[in-house]
Structures are given as structure tokens and as C-alpha cells.
ChimeraX commands (.cxc) that place a marker at each C-alpha (Angstrom):
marker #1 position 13.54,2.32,-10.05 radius 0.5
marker #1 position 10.31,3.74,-11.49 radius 0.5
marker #1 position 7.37,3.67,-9.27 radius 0.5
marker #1 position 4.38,1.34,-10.60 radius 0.5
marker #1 position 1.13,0.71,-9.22 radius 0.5
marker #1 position 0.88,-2.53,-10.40 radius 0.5
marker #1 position 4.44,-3.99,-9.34 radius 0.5
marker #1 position 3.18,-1.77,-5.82 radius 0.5
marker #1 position -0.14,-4.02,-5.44 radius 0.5
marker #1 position 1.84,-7.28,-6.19 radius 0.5
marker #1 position 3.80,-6.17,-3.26 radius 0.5
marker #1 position 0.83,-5.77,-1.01 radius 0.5
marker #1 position -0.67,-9.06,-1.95 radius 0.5
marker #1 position 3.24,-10.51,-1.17 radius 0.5
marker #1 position 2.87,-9.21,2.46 radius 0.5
marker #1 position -0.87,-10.17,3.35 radius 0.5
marker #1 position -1.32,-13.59,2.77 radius 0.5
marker #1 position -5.27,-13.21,2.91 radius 0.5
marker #1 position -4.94,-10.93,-0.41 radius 0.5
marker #1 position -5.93,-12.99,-3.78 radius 0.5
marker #1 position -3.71,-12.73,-6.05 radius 0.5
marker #1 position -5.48,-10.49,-9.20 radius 0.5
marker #1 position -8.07,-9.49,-6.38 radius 0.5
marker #1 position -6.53,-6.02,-6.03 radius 0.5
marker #1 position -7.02,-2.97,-8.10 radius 0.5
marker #1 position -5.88,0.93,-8.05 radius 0.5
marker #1 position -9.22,1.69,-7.34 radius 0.5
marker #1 position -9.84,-1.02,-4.59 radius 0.5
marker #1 position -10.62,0.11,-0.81 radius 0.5
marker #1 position -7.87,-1.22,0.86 radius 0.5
marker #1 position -9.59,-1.36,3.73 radius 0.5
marker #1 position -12.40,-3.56,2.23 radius 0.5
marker #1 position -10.48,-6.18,0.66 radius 0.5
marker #1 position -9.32,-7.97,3.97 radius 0.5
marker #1 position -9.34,-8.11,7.54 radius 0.5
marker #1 position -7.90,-4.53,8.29 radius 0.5
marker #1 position -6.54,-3.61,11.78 radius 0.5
marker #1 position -3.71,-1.31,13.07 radius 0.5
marker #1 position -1.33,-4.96,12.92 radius 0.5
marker #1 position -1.85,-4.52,8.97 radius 0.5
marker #1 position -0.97,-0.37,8.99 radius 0.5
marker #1 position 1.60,-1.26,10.33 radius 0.5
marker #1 position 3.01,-4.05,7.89 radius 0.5
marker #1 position 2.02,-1.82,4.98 radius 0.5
marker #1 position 3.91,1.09,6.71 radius 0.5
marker #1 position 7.02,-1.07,6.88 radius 0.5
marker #1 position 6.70,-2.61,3.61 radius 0.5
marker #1 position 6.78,1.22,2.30 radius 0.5
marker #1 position 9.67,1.91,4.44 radius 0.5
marker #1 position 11.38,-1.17,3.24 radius 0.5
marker #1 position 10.76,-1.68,-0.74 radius 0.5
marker #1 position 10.48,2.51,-1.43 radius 0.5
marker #1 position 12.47,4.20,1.30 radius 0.5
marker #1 position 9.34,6.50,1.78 radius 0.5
marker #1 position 7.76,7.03,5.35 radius 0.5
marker #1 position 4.02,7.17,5.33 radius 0.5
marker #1 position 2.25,7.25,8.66 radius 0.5
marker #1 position -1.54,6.03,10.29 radius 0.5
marker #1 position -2.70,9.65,9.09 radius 0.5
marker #1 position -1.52,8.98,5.36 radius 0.5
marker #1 position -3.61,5.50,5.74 radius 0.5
marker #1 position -6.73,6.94,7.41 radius 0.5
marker #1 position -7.17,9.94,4.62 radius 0.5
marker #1 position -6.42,7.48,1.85 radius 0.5
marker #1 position -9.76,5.38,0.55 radius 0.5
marker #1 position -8.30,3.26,-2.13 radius 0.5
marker #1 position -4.55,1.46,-3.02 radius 0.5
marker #1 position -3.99,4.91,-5.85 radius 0.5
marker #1 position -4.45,7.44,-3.02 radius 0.5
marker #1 position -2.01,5.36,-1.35 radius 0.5
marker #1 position 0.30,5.27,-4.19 radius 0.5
marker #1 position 0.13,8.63,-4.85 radius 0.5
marker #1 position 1.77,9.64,-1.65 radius 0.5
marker #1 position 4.33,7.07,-2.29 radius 0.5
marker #1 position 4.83,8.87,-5.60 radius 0.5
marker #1 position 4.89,12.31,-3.97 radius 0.5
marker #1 position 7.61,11.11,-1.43 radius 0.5
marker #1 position 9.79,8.99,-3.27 radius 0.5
marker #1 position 13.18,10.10,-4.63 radius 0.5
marker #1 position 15.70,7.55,-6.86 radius 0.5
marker link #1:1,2 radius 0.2
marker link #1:2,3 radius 0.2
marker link #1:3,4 radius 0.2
marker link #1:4,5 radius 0.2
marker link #1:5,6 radius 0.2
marker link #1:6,7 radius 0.2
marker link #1:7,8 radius 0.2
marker link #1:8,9 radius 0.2
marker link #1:9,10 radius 0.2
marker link #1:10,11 radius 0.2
marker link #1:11,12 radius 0.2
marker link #1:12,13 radius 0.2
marker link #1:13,14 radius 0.2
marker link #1:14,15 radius 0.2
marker link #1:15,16 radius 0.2
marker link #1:16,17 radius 0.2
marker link #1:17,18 radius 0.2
marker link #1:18,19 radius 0.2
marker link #1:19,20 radius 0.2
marker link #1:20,21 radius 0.2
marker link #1:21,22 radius 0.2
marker link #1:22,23 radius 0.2
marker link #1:23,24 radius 0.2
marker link #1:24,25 radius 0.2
marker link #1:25,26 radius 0.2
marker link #1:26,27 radius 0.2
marker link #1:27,28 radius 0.2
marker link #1:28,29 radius 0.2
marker link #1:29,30 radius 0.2
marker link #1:30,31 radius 0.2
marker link #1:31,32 radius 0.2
marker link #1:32,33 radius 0.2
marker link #1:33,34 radius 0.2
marker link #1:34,35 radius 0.2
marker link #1:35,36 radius 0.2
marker link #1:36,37 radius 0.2
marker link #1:37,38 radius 0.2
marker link #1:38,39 radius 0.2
marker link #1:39,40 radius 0.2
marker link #1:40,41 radius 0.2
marker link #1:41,42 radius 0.2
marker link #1:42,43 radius 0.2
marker link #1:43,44 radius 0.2
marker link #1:44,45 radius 0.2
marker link #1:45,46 radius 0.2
marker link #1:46,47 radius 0.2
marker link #1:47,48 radius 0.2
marker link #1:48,49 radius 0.2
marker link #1:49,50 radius 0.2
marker link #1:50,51 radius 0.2
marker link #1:51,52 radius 0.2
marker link #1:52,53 radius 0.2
marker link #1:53,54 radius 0.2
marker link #1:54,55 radius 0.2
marker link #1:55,56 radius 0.2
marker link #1:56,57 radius 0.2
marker link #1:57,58 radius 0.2
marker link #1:58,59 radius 0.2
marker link #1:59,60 radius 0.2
marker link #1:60,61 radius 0.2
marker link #1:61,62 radius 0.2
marker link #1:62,63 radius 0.2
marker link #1:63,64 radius 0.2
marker link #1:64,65 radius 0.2
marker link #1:65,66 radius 0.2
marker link #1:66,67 radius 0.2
marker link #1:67,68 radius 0.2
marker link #1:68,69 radius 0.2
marker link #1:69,70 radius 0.2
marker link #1:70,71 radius 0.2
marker link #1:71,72 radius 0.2
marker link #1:72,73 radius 0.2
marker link #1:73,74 radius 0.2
marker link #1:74,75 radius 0.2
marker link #1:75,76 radius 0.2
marker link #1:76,77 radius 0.2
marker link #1:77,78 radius 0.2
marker link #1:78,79 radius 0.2
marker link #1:79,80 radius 0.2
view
């Protein structure tokens, strides 16, 4: 499977119902676009685990500003 950051933000909006559909960019702040507490790290952490088989951590989340810097560590992690 060949990592996309568009099939990756439909993902995100799949998990958080609160997320717009269309509302979410590469270059949104994550953060910024809903309600975010340590309950939603912790669903995007899973979701990662889950639909990439890549671990990211709280520490990955808290240096990463926008839904690309998240991304890229997806893409630096991920093996087919």
C-alpha cells in the first residue's frame, strides 16, 4: 500500500466524528481543527497502529504542528 496524505486525512475525519468532511488539509493544525485532548492522541495513535502498522507516540504528536508533520513520521516509519 502506498502511503497518501489524502486517503491518511480521510482516515482522521473517519475516526473523529467532530471533523468536517473536506475541512482538513496537510497544512491544517491538527490541534486547531477540533476539540483536542489526550482521549483524541490516543485514538489517532491507535488509528496509526491499526491502518499503517507504525507506532507513533504523545512526543511524535506534541513536536508535530500540522496533519504533514504527522504524516511524515508515518512515512519515515512505515515499511510494506
Amino acid at each position: 500500500m502506498a502511503l497518501n496524505i489524502h486517503d491518511f486525512i480521510e482516515r482522521i475525519e473517519d475516526e473523529f466524528d467532530e471533523l468536517e468532511p473536506g475541512k482538513l488539509k496537510p497544512d491544517s493544525v491538527f490541534r486547531q481543527m477540533f476539540d483536542w485532548n489526550s482521549i483524541n492522541a490516543l485514538v489517532l495513535i491507535a488509528m496509526v497502529k491499526t491502518e499503517y502498522n507504525v507506532t507513533i507516540n504523545a512526543d511524535d504528536l506534541a513536536k508535530s504542528k500540522t496533519v504533514r508533520d504527522v504524516f511524515k513520521i508515518i512515512e519515515t516509519r512505515y515499511h510494506e
